[in-house]
N, C-alpha and C positions, 0 to 999 in steps of 0.2 A: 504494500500500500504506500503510494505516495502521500508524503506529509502534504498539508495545503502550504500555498504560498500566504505567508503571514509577515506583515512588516513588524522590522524592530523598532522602529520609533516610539511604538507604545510602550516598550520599556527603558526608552531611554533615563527616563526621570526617576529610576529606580536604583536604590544601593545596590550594591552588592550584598547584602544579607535581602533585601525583598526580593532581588533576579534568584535567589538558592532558594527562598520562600515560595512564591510561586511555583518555581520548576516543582519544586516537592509535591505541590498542592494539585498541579496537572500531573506528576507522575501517579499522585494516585489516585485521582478518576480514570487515569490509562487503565490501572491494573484493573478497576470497579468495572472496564468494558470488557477487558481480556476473553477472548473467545472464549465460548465454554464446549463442551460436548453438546449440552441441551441447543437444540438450533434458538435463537431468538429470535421474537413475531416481527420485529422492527431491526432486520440487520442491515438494511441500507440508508438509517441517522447514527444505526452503532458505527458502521464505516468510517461516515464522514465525519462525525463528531471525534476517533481517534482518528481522522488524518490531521483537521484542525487541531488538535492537542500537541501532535507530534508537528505539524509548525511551527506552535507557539513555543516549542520546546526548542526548536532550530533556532527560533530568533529571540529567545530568550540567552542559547549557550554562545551565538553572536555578540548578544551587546557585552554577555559577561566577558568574553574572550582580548574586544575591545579595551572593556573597563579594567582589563590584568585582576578580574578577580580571582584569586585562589581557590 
């Protein structure tokens, strides 16, 4: 699955402890969609909802990579 294209400017105005904050907070609605064996009734917003996450997650590990944060 490709990640959605998601701009980093919406993080730009963020620490570096709120860019590790966030990331955390969408890694774990990622895990909350993680496939399951059970088919779900709604898998084409599950889809897109973790492509969107794992954007945000690209352009969130961008601005930190920018910002040199550890």
């Amino acid at each position: 699955m490709q990640p959605a294209n998601v701009a980093p400017e919406q993080y730009l105005g963020m620490s570096c402890q709120q860019l590790k904050n966030e990331k955390r907070r969408i890694g774990t609605r990622q895990t909350d969609l993680a496939p399951t064996v059970i088919p779900v009734e709604d898998e084409p917003n599950r889809q897109a909802e973790l492509s969107q996450l794992s954007g945000e997650i690209k352009a969130i590990d961008k601005v930190s990579a920018d910002k040199k944060c550890g």
